[in-house]
VEXLO-742748 format. One line per 8 residues: number of its first residue (from 1); their letters; for each residue x, y, z of C-alpha. Coordinates in pm, 1 decimal. Each point is the difference from the previous one (the first is absolute). Layout:
BEGIN
NUM) a) X,Y,Z; ...
***
This chain:
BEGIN
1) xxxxxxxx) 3594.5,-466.5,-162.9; -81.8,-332.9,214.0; -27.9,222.6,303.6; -283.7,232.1,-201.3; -146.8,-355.8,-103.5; -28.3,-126.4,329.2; -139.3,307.7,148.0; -247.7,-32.9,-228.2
9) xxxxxxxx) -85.2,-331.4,46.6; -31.5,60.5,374.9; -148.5,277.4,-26.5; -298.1,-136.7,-251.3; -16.6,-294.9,291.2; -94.9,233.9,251.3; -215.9,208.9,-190.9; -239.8,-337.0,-56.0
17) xxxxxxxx) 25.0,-63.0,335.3; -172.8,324.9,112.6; -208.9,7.6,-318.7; -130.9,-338.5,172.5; -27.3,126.2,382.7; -165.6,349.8,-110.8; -267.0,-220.6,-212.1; -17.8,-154.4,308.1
25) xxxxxxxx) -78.2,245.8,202.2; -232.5,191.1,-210.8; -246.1,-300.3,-46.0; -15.8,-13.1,460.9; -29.2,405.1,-39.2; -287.4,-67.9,-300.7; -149.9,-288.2,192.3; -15.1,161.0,354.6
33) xxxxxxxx) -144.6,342.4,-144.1; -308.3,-199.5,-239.8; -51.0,-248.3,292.5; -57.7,344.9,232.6; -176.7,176.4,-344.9; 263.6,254.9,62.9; 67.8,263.3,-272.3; 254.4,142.0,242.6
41) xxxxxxxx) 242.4,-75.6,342.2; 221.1,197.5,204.0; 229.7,-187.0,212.0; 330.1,92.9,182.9; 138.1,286.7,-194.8; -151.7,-152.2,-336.7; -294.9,92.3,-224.0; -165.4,-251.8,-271.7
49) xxxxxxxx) -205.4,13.7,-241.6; -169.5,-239.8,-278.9; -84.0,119.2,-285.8; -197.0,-152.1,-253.6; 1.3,42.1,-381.1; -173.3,-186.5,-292.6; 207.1,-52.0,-276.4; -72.3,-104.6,-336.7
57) xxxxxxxx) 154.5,-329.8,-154.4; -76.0,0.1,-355.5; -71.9,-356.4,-254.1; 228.6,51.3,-217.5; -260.1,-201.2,-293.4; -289.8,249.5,76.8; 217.7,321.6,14.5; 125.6,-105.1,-347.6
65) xxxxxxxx) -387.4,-6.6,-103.3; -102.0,285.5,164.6; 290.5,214.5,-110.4; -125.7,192.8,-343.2; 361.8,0.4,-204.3; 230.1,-248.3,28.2; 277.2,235.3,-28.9; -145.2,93.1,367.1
73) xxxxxxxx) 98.4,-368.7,79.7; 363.1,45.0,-92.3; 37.0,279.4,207.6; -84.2,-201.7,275.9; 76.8,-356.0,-90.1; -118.5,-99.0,301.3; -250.1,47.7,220.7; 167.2,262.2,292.1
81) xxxxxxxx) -236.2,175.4,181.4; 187.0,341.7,45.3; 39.2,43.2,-391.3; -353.2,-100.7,-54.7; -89.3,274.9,222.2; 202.4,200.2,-182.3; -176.7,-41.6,-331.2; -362.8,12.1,170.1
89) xxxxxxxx) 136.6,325.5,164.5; 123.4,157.1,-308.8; -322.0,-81.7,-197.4; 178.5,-270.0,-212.6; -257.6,-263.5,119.0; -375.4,112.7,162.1; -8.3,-227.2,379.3; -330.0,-108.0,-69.8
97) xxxxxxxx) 116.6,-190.9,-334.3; 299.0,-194.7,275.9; -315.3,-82.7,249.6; 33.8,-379.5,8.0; 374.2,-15.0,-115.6; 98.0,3.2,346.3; -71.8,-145.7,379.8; 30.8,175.1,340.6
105) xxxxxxxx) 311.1,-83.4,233.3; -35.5,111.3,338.7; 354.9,81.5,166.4; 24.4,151.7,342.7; 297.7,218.5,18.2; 178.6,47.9,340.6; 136.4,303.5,183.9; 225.9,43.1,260.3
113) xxx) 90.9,278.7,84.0; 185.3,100.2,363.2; -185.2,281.7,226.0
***
């Protein structure tokens, strides 16, 4: 069992260690393409692409006022954006009544993909 422990440990180590260097790199691969105003880049054998997406992050205080049943509430007991589009989806809850129960996060996803 200490060698499975270990393992782990390591292996946890090195997985922060290239969760830091790809964050890395992404923000020099997002900074390069917006400085150029590139949407896209092909280099040596490698496609990219940015793609950007809005997402909603709900208030938590004025989606529990704009919500019409509390019982609604407790299905979500807090505000997560996929259930909430879940509900507005299924009719539960109109989108116009969550209008200003939420603000606009733009994320720019990237793609690499090899040619």
């Amino acid at each position: 069992m200490d060698k499975a422990v270990r393992r782990y440990y390591q292996l946890k180590q090195k997985q922060k260690e290239l969760e830091q260097e790809l964050g890395e790199l992404r923000a020099e691969i997002l900074n390069h393409c917006e400085e150029q105003q590139l949407s896209e880049l092909e280099t040596k054998g490698y496609r990219v692409k940015l793609v950007l997406q809005e997402r909603k992050e709900y208030d938590d205080d004025k989606l529990y006022e704009a919500l019409p049943d509390p019982e609604v509430w407790r299905l979500l007991s807090k505000a997560d954006a996929s259930k909430v589009a879940s509900l507005v989806k299924l009719n539960v809850v109109p989108e116009e009544r969550l209008k200003d129960t939420y603000s606009l996060k733009r994320v720019s996803l990237l793609h690499v993909d090899k040619k």
